[in-house]
MARRO-45822 format. One record per residue: x, y, z of N, C-alpha, C in turn. Coordinates in nm, 4 decimals, padded with zeros to 6 digits. Layout:
SITE     n_px     n_py     n_pz    ca_px    ca_py    ca_pz     c_px     c_py     c_pz
SITE        X        Y        Z        X        Y        Z        X        Y        Z
...
This chain:
SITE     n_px     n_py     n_pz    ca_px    ca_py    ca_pz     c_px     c_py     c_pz
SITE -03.1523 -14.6298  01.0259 -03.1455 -14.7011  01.1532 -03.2822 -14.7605  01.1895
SITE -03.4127 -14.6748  01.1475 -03.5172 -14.7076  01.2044 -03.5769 -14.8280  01.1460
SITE -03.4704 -14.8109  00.9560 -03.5639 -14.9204  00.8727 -03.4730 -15.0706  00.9030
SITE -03.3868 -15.0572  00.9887 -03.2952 -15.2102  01.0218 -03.3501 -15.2467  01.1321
SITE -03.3962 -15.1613  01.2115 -03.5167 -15.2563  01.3436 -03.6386 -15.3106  01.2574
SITE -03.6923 -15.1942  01.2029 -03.8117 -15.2568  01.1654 -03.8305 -15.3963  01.0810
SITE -03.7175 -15.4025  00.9897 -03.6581 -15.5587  00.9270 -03.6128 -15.6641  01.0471
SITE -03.5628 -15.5856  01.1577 -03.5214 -15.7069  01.2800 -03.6431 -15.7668  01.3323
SITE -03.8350 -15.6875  01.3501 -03.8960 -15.7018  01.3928 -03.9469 -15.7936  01.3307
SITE -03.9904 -15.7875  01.1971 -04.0422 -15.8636  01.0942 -03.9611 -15.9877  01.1052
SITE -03.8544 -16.0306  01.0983 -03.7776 -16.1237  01.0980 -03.8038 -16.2150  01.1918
SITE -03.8076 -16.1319  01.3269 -03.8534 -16.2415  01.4494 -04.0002 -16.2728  01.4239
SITE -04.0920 -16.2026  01.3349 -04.2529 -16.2042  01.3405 -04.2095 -16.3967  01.2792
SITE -04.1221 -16.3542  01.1702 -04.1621 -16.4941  01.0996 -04.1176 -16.5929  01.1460
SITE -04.0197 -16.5968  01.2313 -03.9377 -16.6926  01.3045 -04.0615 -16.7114  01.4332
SITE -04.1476 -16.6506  01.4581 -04.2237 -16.6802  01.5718 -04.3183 -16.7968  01.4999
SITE -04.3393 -16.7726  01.3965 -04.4647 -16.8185  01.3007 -04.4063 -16.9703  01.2511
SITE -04.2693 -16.9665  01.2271 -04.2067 -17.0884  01.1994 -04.2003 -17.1710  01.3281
SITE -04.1652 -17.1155  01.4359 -04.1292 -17.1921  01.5491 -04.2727 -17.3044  01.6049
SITE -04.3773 -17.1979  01.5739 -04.5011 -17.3103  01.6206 -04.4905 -17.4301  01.5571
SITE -04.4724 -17.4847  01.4228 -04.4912 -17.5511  01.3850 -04.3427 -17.6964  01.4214
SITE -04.4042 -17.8240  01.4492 -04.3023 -17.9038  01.4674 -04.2786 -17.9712  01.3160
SITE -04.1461 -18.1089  01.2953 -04.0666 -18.1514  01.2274 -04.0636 -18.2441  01.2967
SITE -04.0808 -18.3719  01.1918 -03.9969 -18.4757  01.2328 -04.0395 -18.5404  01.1087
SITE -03.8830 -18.6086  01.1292 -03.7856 -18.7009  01.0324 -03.8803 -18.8295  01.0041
SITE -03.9443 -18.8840  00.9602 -03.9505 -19.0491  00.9372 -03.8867 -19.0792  00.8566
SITE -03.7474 -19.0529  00.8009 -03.6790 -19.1944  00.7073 -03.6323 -19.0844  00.6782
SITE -03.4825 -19.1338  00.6517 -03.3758 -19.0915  00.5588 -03.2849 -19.1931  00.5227
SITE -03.2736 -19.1811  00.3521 -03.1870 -19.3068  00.2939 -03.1458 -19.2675  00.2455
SITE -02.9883 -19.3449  00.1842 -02.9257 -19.3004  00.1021 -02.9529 -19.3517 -00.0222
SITE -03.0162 -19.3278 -00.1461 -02.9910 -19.3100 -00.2685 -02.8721 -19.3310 -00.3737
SITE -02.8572 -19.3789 -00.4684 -02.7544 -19.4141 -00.5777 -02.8375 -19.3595 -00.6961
SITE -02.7462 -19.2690 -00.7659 -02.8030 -19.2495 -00.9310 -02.6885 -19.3289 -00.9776
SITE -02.7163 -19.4176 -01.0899 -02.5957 -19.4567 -01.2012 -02.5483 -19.3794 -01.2936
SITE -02.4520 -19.3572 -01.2973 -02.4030 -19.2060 -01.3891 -02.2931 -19.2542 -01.4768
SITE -02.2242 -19.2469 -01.5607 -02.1866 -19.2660 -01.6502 -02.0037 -19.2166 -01.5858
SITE -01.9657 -19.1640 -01.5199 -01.8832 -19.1883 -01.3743 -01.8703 -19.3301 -01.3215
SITE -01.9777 -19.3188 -01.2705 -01.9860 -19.4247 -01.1584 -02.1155 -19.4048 -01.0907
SITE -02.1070 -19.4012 -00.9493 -02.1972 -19.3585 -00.8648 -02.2396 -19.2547 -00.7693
SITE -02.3648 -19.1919 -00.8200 -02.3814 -19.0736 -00.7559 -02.4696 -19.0803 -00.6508
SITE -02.3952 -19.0688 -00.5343 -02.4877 -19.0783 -00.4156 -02.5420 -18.9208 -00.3501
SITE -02.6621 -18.9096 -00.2962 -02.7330 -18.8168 -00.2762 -02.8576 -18.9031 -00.1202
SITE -02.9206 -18.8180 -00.0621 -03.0395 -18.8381  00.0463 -03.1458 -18.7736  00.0341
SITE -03.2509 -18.8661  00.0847 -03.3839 -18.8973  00.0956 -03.4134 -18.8427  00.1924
SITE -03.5285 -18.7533  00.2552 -03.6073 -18.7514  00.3795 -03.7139 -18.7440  00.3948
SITE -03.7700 -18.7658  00.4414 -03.8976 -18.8482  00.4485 -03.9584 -18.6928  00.6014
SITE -04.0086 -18.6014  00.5897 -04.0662 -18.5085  00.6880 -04.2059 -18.5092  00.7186
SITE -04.2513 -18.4450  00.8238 -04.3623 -18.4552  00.8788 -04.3653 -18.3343  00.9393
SITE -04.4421 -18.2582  00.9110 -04.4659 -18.0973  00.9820 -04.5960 -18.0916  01.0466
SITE -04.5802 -18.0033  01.1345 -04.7495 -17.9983  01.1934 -04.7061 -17.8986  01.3183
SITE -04.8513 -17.8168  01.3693 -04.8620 -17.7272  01.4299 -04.9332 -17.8286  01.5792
SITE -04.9881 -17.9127  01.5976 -05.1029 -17.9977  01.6473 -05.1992 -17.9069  01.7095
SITE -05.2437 -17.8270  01.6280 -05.3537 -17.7427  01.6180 -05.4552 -17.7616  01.5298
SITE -05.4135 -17.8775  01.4516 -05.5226 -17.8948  01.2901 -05.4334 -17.8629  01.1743
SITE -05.2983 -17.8713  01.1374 -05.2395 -17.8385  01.0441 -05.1473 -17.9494  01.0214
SITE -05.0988 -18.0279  00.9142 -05.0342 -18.1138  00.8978 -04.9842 -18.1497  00.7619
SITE -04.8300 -18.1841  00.7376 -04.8253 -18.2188  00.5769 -04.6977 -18.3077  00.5847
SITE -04.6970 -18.3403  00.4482 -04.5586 -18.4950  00.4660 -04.4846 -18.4396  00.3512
SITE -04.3747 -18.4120  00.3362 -04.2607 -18.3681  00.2274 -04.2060 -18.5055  00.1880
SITE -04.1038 -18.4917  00.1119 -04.0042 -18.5379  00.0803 -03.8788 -18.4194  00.0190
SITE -03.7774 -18.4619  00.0915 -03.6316 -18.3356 -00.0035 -03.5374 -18.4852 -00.0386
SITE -03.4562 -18.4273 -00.1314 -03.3268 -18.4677 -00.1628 -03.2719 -18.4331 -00.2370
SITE -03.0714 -18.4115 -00.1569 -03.0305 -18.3508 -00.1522 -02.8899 -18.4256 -00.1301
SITE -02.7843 -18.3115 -00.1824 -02.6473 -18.4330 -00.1098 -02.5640 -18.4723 -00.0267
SITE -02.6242 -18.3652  00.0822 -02.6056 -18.4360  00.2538 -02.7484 -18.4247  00.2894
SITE -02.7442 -18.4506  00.4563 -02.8650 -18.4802  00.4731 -02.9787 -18.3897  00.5598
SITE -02.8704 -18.3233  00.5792 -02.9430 -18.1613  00.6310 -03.0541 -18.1001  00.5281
SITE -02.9738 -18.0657  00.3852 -02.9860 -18.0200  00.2905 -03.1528 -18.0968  00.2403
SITE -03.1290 -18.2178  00.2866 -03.2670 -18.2896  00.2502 -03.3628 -18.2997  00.3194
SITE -03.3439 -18.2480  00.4450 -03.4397 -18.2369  00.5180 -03.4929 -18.0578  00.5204
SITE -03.3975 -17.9498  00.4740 -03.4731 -17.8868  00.4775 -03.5800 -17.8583  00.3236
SITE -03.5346 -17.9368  00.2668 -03.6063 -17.8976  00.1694 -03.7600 -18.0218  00.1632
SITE -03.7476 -18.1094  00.2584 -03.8502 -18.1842  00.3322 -03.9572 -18.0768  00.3707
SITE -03.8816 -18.0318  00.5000 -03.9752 -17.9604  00.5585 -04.0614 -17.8194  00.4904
SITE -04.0199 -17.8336  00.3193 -04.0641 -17.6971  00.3071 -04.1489 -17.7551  00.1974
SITE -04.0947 -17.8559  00.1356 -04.2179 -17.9472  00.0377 -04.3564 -17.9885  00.1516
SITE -04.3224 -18.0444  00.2589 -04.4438 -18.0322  00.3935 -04.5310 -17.9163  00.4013
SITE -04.4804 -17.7997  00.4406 -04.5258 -17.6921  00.4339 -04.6568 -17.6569  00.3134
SITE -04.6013 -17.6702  00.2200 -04.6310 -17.6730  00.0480 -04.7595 -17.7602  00.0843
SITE -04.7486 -17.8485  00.1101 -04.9045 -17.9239  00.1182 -04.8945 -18.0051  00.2274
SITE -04.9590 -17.9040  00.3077 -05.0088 -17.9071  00.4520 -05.1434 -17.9485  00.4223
SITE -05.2040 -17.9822  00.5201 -05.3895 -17.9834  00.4784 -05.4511 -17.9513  00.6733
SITE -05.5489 -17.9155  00.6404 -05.6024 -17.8559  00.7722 -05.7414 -18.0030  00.8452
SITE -05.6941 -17.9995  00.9708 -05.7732 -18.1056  00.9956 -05.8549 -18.0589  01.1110
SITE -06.0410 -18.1053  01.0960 -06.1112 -18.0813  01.1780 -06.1294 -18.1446  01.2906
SITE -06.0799 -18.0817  01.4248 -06.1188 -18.1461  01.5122 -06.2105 -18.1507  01.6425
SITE -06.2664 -18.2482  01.6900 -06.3623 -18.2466  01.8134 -06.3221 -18.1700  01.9172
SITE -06.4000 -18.1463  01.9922 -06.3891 -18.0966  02.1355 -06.2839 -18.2249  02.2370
SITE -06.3024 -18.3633  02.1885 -06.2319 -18.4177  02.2437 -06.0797 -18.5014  02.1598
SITE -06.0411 -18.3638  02.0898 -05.9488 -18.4126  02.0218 -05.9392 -18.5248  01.9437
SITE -06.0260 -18.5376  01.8977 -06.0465 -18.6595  01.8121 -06.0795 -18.6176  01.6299
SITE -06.1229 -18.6895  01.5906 -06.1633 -18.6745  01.4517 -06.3219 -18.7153  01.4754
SITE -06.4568 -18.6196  01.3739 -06.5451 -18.6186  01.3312 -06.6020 -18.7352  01.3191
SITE -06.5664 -18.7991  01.2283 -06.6256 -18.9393  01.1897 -06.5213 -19.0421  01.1076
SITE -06.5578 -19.1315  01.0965 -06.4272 -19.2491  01.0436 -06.3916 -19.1982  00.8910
SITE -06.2659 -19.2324  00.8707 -06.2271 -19.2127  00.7261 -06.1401 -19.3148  00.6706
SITE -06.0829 -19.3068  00.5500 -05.9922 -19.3476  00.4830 -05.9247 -19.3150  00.3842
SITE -05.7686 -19.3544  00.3650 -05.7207 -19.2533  00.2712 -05.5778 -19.3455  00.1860
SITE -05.6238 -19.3229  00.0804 -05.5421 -19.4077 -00.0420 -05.4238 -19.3369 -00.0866
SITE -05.2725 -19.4012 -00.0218 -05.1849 -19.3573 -00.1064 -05.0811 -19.4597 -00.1863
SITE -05.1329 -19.4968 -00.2753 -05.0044 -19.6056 -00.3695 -05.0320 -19.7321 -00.3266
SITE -04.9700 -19.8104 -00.3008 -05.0337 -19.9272 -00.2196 -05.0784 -19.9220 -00.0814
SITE -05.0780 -19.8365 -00.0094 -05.1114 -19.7773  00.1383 -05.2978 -19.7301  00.1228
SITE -05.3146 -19.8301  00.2268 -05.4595 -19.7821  00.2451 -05.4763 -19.7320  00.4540
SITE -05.4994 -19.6702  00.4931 -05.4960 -19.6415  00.6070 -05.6559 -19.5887  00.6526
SITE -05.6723 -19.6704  00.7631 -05.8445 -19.6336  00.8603 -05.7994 -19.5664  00.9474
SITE -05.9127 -19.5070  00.9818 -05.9112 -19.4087  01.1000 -06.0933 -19.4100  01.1447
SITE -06.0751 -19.4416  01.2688 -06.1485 -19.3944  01.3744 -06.1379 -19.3054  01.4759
SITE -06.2165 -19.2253  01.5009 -06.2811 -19.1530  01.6073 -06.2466 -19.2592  01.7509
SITE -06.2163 -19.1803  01.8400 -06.1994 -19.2249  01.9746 -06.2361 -19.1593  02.0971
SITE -06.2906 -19.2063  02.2193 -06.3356 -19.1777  02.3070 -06.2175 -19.0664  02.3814
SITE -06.2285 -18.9683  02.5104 -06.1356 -18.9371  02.5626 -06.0819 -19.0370  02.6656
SITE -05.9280 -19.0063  02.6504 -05.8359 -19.0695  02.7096 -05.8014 -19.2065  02.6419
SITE -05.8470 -19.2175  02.5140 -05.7968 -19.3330  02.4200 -05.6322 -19.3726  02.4203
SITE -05.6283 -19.2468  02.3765 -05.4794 -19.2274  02.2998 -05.4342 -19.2319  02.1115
SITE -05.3259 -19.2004  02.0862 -05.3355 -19.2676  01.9979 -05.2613 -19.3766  01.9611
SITE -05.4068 -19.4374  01.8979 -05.3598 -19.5870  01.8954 -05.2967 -19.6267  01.7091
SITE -05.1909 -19.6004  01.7251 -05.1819 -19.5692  01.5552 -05.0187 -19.6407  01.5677
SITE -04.9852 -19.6527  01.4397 -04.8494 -19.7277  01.4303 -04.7108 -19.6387  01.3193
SITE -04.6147 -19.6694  01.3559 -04.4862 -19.6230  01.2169 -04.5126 -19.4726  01.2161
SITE -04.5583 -19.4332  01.0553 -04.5487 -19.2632  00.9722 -04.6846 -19.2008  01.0178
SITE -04.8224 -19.3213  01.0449 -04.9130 -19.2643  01.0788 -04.9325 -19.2175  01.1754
SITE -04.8405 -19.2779  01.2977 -04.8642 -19.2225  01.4449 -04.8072 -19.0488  01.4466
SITE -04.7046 -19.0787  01.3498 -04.6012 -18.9125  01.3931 -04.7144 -18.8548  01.2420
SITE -04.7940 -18.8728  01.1882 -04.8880 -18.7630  01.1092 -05.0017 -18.7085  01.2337
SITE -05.0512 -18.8150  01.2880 -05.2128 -18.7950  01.3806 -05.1117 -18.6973  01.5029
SITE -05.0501 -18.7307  01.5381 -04.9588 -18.6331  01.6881 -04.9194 -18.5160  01.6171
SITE -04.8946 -18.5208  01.5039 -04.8405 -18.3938  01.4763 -04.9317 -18.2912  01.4371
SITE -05.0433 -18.3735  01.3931 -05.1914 -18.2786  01.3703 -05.2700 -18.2469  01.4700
SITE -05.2426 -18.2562  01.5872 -05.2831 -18.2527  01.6867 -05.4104 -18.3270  01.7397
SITE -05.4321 -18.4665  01.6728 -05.5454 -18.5451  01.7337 -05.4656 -18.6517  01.8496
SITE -05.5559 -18.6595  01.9222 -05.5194 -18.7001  02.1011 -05.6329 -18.8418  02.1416
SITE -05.6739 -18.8442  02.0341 -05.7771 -19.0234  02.0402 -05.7936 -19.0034  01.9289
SITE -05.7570 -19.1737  01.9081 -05.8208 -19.2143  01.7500 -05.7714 -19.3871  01.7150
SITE -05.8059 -19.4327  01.6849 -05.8153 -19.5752  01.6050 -05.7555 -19.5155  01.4957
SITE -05.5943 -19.5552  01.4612 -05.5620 -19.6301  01.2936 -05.5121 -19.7443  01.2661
SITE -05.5147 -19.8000  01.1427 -05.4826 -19.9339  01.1019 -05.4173 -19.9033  00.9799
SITE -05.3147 -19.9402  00.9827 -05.2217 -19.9305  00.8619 -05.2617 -20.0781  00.8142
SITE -05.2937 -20.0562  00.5814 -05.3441 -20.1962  00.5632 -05.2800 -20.1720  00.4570
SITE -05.2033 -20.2797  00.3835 -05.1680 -20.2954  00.2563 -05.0173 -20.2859  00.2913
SITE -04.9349 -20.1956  00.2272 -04.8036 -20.1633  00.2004 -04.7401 -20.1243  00.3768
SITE -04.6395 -20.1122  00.3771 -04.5745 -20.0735  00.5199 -04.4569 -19.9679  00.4791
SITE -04.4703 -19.8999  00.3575 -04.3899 -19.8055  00.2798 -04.4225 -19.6743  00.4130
SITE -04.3019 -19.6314  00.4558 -04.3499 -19.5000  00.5359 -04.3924 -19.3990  00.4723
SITE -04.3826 -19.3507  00.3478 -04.3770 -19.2970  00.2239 -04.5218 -19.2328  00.2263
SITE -04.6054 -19.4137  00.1957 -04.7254 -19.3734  00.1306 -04.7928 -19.4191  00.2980
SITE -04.7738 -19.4636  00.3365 -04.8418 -19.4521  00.4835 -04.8613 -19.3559  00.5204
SITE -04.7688 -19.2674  00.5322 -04.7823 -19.0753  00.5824 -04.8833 -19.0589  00.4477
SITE -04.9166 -19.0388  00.3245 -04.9325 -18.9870  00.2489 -05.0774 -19.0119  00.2556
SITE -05.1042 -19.1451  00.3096 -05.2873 -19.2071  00.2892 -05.3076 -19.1557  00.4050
SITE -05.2439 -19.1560  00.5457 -05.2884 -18.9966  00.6394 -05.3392 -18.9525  00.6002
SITE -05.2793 -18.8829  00.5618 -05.3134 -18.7145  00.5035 -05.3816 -18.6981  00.4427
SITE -05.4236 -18.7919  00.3514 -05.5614 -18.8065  00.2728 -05.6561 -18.8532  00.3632
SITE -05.6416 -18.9226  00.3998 -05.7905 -18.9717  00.5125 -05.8358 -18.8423  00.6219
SITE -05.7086 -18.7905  00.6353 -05.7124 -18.6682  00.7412 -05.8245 -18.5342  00.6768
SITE -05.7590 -18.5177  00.5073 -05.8130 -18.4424  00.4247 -05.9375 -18.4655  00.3705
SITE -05.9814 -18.5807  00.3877 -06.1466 -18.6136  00.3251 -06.2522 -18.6206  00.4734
SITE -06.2164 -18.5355  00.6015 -06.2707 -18.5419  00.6964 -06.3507 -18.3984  00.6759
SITE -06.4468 -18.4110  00.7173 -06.6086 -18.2847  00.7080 -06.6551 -18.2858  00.8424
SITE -06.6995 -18.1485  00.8629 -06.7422 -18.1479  00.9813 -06.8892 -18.1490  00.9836
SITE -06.9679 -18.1530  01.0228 -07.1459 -18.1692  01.0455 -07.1570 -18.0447  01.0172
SITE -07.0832 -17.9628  01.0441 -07.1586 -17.7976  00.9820 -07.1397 -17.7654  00.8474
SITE -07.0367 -17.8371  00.7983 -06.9746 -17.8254  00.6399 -07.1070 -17.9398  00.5287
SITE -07.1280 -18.0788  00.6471 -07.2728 -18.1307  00.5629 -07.3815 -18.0793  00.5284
SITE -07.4233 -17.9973  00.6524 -07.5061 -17.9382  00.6550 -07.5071 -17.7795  00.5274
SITE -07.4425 -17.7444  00.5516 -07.4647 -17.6655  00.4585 -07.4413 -17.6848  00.3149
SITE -07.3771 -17.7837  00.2786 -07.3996 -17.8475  00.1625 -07.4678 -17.9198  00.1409
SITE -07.5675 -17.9668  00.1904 -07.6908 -18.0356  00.1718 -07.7878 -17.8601  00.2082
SITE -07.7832 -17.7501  00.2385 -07.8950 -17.6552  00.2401 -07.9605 -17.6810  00.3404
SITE -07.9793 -17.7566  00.4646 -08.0184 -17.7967  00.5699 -07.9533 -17.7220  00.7161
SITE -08.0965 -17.6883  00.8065 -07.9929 -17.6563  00.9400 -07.9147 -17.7598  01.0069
SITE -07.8311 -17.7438  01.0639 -07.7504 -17.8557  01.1973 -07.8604 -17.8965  01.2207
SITE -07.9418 -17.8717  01.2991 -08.0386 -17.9920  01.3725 -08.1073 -18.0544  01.3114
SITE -08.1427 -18.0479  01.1819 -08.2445 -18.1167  01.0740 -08.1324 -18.2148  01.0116
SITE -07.9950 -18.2410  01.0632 -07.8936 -18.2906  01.0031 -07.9224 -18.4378  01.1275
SITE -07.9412 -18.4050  01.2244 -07.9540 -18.5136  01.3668 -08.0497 -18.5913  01.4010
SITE -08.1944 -18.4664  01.3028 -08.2981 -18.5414  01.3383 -08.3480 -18.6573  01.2379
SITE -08.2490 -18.6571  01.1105 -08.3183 -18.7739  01.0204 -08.2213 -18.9088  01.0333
């Protein structure tokens, strides 16, 4: 009896741990394989996970309804999440950029009370990572795909001044004063 609570407790631990984190959908399509049948149809989803605490990742599932493809979205997301550093004013560190496929995506740093000023897969990556000002520019492709994906890379090649600093062997303030 005592060891079926203690499994009930654990259960809600992880369901607490799942619940922080949000989901959302950017794209779901339907798909055709050519099969030697005929046609095999199956779905695409296109996910976006994030805590907007600094945690963020972009899946893809498919599957042959569309539930089925989204949860396996949200768990390829999960799978490669990447952790993002952020300011005191919810912003990002310093400008970046991030290459996915034909998708090239900028990002700037923004003042408080900016917003974000971002468009399509990139707006629901930066909200879901929890940045609250920032400049992006979606350039090249308009694929939601690789748009979320050069996010996440631009998101992921962000350093904080304490991470320079100590990889250069230097204190913080000898980092400001040159």
């Amino acid at each position: 009896m005592a060891d079926r609570q203690d499994r009930r407790k654990k259960g809600n631990r992880n369901r607490e741990k799942d619940s922080e984190w949000q989901e959302r959908v950017v794209q779901i399509r339907r798909v055709t394989k050519v099969v030697k049948g005929g046609k095999k149809l199956s779905f695409r989803a296109i996910v976006v996970v994030g805590n907007e605490r600094g945690q963020v990742g972009v899946g893809v599932g498919k599957a042959g309804d569309v539930i089925g493809a989204v949860k396996k979205g949200v768990a390829d997301a999960r799978k490669h999440a990447v952790s993002v550093p952020l300011t005191k004013a919810n912003s990002i560190p310093h400008r970046s950029n991030g290459i996915a496929g034909g998708a090239k995506v900028m990002m700037r740093p923004a003042s408080p009370g900016t917003g974000v000023i971002a468009g399509g897969a990139v707006r629901t990556v930066l909200e879901l990572a929890g940045v609250q000002n920032i400049l992006a520019k979606q350039l090249g492709s308009s694929n939601p795909l690789n748009n979320a994906r050069a996010a996440v890379d631009a998101l992921a090649n962000l350093r904080t001044f304490s991470e320079v600093a100590r990889e250069r062997d230097i204190a913080l303030e000898q980092l400001f004063a040159r």
